[in-house]
C-alpha positions in Angstrom: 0.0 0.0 0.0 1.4 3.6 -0.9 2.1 5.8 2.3 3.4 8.8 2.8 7.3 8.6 3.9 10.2 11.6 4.7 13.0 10.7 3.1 16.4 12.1 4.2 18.5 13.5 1.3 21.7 11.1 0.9 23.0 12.5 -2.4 21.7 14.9 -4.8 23.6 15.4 -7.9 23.9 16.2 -11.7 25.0 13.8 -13.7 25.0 15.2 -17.4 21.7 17.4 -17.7 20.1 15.1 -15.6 19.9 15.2 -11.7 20.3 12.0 -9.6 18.5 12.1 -5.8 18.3 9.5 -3.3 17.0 9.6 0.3 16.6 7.5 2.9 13.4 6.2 4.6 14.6 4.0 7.0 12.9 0.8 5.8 13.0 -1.3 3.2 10.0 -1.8 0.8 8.8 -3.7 -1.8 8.5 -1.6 -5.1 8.5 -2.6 -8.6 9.9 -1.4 -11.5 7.8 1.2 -13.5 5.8 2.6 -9.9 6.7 6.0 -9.4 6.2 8.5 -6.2 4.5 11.9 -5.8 7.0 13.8 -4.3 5.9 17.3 -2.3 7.6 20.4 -3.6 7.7 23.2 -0.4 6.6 26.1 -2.6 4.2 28.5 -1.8 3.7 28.9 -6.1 3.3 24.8 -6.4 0.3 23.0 -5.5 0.5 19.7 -6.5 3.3 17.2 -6.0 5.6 16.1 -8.8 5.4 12.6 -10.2 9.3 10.8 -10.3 9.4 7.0 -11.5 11.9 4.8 -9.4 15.4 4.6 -10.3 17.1 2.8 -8.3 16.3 0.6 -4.8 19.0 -0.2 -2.6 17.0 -1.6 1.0 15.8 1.2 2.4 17.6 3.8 0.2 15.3 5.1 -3.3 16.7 6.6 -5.9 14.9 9.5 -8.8 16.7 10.4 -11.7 15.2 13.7 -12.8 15.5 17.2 -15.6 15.4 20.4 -14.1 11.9 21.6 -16.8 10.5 24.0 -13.9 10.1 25.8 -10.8 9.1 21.9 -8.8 12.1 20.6 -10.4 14.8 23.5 -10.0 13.6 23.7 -6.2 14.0 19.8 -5.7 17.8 20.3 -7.4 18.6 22.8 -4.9 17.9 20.6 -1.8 20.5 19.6 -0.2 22.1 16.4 2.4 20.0 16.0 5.1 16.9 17.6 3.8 13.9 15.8 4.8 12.0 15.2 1.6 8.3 14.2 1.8 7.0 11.2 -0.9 4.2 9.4 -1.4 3.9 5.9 -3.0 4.5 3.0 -4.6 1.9 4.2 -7.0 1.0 2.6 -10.4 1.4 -0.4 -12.1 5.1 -1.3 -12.7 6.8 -3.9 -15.9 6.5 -7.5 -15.8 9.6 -9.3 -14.8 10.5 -12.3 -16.9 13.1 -14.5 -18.1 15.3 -14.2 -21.4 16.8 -11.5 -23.7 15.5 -8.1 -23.3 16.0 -4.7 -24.7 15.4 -1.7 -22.5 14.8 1.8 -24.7 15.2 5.1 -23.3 14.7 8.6 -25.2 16.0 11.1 -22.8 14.9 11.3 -19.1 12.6 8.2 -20.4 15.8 6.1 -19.3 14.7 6.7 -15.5 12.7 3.9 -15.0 14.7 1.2 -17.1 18.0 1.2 -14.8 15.8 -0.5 -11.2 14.0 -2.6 -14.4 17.3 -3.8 -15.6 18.7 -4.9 -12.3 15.6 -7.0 -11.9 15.2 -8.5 -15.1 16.8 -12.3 -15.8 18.5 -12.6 -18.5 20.6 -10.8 -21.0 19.9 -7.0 -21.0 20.6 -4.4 -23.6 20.3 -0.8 -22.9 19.3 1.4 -26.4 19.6 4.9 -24.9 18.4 8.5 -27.5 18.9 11.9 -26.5 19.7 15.0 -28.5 23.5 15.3 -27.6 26.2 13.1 -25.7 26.3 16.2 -23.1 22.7 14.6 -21.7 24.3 11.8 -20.1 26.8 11.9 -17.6 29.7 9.6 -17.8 29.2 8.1 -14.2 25.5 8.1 -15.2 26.4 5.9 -18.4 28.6 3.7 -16.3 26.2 2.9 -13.8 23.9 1.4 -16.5 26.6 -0.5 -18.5 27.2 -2.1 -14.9 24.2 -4.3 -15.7 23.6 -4.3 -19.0 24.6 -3.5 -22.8 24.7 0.2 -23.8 24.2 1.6 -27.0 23.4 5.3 -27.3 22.2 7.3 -29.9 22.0 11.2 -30.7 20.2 13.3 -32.5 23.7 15.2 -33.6 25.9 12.7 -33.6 28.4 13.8 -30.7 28.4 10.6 -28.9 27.3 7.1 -30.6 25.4 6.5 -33.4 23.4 9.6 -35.3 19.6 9.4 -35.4 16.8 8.9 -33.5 16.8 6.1 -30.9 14.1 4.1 -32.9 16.3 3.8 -35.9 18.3 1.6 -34.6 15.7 -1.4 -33.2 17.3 -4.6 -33.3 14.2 -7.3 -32.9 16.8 -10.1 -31.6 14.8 -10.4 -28.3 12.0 -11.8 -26.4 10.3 -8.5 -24.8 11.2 -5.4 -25.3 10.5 -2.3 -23.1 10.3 1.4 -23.4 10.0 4.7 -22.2 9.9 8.2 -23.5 8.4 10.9 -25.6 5.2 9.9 -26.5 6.5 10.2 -30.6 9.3 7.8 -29.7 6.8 5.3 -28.3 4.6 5.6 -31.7 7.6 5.3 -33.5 8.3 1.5 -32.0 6.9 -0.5 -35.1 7.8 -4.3 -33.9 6.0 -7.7 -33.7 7.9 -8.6 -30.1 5.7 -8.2 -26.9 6.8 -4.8 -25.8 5.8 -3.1 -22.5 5.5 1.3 -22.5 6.1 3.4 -19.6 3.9 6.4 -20.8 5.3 10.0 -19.3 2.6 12.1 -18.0 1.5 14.9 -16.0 0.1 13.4 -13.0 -1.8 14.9 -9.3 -4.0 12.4 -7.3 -1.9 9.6 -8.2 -4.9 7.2 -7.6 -7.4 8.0 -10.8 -9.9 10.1 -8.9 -9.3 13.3 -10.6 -8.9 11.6 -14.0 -6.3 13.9 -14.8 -4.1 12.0 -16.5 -6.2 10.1 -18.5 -5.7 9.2 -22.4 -7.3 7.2 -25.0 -6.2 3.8 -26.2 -6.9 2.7 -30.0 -10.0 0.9 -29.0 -11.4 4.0 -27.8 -11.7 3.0 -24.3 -10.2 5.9 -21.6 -7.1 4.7 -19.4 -5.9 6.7 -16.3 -2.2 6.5 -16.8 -1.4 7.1 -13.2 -4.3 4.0 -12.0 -4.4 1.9 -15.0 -0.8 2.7 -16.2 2.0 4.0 -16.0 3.0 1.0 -17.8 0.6 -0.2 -20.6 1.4 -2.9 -23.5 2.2 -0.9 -26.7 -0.3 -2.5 -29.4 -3.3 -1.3 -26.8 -2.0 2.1 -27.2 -0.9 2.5 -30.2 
């Protein structure tokens, strides 16, 4: 069951564009990949809490790897150790876990969730990472998730890896794929192997009561990403 838990800032860094927090609770519990927490943002000029998918679990240590887009953002990267940060959650539906080979895409902060995936997954794991230029990723970011996994990036301008976009370069070699992203990348995945979307959103009850969140799968039928979601499989999307 979600619950509301102060976290004690541990580390809060940047690593590339991105910023990488992790607080403590002092417990350990069970989350799943793909679940994501609201987290509170002390602002007189913010209302509603901010929406960060897990990165990383370590006991009773949680980890969110996050862009600075706003003022909830830019006020959670200028926290510092020791600040007690105020989350609620597990909330949402998280990946299936399963056996075999697997390939994990990520277009830009979209890789957040795919790192706590990869660590659970059995198998062999391939990391396809997009963003628009090497200078997103941070080396020690990069390292973290070739620890588990293959890593093959791509960028827009070519300044680190291969040139493109990330969904130019889809090798269908596996047994399940999963994804998150832009909501164009997503569209853009045109395969035949089950794959599993993470689908970016903004989100405030976190439970489907406000209906918020809510988009429309190709059957017509309405989904609450933040209830029914955040993970959906791609052909009932798109």
């Amino acid at each position: 069951m979600p619950k509301i838990y102060n976290g004690e800032i541990i580390e809060n860094i940047p690593v590339g564009e991105l910023f990488l927090v992790t607080v403590s609770i002092g417990e350990s519990i069970s989350i799943e990949p793909g679940q994501f927490f609201l987290i509170r943002i002390d602002r007189e000029d913010v209302i509603l809490r901010r929406a960060f998918s897990i990165f990383d679990v370590d006991e009773d240590r949680l980890s969110f790897l996050y862009r600075v887009v706003g003022r909830g953002t830019k006020w959670l990267s200028e926290r510092r150790i020791g600040y007690s940060l105020n989350i609620f959650g597990p909330l949402g539906n998280g990946f299936s876990i399963s056996q075999g080979r697997f390939l994990l895409i990520g277009g830009g902060s979209g890789m957040a969730p795919l790192y706590y995936l990869g660590k659970r997954l059995r198998g062999d794991v391939k990391f396809l990472l997009g963003a628009q230029t090497g200078n997103f990723w941070g080396k020690e970011l990069l390292s973290r998730y070739a620890s588990i996994g293959d890593i093959e990036v791509v960028t827009e301008d070519g300044s680190l890896g291969k040139k493109g976009l990330v969904t130019e370069y889809i090798d269908t070699n596996y047994d399940r794929v999963y994804a998150c992203g832009p909501i164009e990348m997503l569209k853009n995945i045109r395969i035949d192997i089950p794959t599993e979307i993470s689908l970016e959103s903004k989100i405030a009850c976190g439970f489907g009561a406000c209906r918020g969140c809510v988009i429309e799968n190709k059957y017509g039928e309405y989904k609450r990403v933040c209830k029914d979601g955040p993970v959906f499989n791609l052909k009932e999307i798109f």
